[in-house]
C-alpha positions in Angstrom: -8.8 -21.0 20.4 -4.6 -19.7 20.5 -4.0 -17.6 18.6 -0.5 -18.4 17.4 2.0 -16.5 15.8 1.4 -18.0 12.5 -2.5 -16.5 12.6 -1.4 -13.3 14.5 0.4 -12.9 11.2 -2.8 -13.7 9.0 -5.3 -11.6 11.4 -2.7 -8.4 10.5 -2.7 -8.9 6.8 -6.4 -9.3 6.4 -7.1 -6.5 8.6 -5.0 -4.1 6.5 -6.6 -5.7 3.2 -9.6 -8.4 3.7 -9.2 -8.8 -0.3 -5.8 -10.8 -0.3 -6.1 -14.0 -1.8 -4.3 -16.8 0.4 -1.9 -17.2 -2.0 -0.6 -14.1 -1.1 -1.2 -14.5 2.6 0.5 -17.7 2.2 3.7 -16.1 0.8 4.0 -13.3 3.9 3.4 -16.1 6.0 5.1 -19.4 5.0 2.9 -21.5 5.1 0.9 -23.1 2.3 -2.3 -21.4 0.8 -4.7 -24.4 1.8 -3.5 -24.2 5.2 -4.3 -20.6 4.9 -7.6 -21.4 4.1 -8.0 -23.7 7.3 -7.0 -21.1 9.5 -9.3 -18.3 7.7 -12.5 -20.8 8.4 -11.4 -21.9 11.9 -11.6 -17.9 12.8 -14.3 -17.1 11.4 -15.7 -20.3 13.3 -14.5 -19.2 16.2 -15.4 -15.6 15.6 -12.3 -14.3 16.1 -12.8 -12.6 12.7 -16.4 -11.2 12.7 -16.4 -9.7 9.4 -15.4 -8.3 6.0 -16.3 -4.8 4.5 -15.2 -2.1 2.5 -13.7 1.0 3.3 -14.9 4.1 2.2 -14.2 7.7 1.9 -16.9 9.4 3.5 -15.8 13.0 1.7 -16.6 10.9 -1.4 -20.2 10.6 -0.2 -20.6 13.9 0.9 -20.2 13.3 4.6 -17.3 15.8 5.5 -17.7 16.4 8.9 -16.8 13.8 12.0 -17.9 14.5 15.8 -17.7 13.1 18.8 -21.3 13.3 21.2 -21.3 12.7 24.1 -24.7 12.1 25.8 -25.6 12.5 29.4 -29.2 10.2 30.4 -32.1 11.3 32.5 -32.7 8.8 35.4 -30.8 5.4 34.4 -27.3 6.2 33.4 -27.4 3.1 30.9 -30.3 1.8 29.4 -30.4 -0.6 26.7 -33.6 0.3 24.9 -32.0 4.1 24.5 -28.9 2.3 23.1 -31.1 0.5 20.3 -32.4 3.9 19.4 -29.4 5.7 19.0 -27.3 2.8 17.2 -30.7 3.3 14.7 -29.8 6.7 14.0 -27.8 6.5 10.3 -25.1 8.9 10.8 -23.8 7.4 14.1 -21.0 4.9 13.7 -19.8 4.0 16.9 -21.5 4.0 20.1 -19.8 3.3 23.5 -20.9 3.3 27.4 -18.7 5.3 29.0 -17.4 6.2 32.6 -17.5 9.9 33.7 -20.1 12.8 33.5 -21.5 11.2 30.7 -23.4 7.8 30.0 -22.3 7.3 26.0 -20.1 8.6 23.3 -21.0 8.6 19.8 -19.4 8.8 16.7 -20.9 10.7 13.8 -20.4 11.7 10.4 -22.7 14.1 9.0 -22.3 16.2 5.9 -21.8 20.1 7.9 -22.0 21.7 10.9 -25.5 22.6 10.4 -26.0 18.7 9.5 -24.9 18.1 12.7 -26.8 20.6 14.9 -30.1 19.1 12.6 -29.3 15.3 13.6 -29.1 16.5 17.3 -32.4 18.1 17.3 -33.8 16.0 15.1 -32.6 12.6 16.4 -30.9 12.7 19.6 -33.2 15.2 21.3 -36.4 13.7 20.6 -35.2 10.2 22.4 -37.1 9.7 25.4 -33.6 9.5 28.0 -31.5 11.9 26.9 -31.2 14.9 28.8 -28.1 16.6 27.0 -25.8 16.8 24.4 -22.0 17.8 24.4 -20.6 17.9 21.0 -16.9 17.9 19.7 -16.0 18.3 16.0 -13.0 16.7 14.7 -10.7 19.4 13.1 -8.0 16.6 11.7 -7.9 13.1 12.0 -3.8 11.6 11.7 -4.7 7.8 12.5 -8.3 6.0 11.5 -7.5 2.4 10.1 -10.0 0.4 12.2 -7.2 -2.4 12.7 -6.9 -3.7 16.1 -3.1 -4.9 17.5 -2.5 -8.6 17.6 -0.5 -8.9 20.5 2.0 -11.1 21.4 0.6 -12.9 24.8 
C-alpha cells in the first residue's frame, strides 16, 4: 500500500486523537469526509492502522511509578515461551529483545518502589529463564505520546 501524503496527513491526526470524526479529518486535510472514510477502511485493511484505544493517566489509577527492566536469560538469550510469560505479567507494558548484556527490556508501571521490588520477586524471578534483573526507575518523563513519525519517503 503507499502511503501518500494525503494519508500521512490522516495517520498523524488519528494518532494524536483516534476520536475525530472525518468531517473534521476531512477539513485538515482537503479532501471530502467519505473519501476519508475510504482511506480509514483501506488502512485498517491493510493494517497499517492496527488499532484504537484510550489513553489513560496511570497516577489516576494509582500506578505512580514507571521502570525500565532489563532482563538478562539463563542458557538461550531469546526464547519465545519466556517472552509469553512475561508479556502475561499485568504491569508490564512494553517488552522488547534487545542487543547488549541483556536479552529484554521491559516497561513497567507499578504503584511504588516497593510495588516494584514485589513484582520482581514475585513475577519475574520465579520465571523459569531469567537469571537477573537490572532495574531503572523513571524520575521524569518530558515526551510519552505513543505516536509514531510518518515520514516522508
Amino acid at each position: 500500500m503507499i502511503i501518500d501524503p494525503k494519508n500521512r496527513r490522516i495517520l498523524d491526526i488519528i494518532q494524536e486523537n483516534a476520536k475525530i470524526s472525518n468531517s473534521e479529518i476531512s477539513k485538515e486535510v482537503g479532501i471530502p469526509p467519505t473519501t476519508v472514510f475510504e482511506r480509514l477502511k483501506k488502512l485498517d485493511k491493510e493494517k497499517v492502522i492496527t488499532g484504537y484505544k484510550a489513553v489513560i493517566d496511570p497516577e489516576k489509577i494509582g500506578l505512580n511509578l514507571v521502570a525500565f527492566v532489563f532482563i538478562r536469560t539463563s542458557g538461550v538469550n531469546y526464547d519465545e515461551s519466556l517472552e509469553k510469560e512475561i508479556n502475561a505479567i499485568p504491569y508490564v507494558l512494553e517488552l522488547h529483545e534487545v542487543a547488549g548484556d541483556y536479552s529484554y527490556l521491559a516497561k513497567v508501571c507499578v504503584k511504588n518502589q516497593g510495588h516494584l521490588s514485589q513484582i520482581l520477586k514475585k513475577h519475574f524471578m520465579n520465571l523459569n529463564g531469567i537469571a537477573s534483573t537490572n532495574s531503572h526507575i523513571v524520575l521524569k518523563t518530558s515526551k510519552s505520546n505513543g505516536a509514531y513519525p510518518v515520514l516522508e519517503e
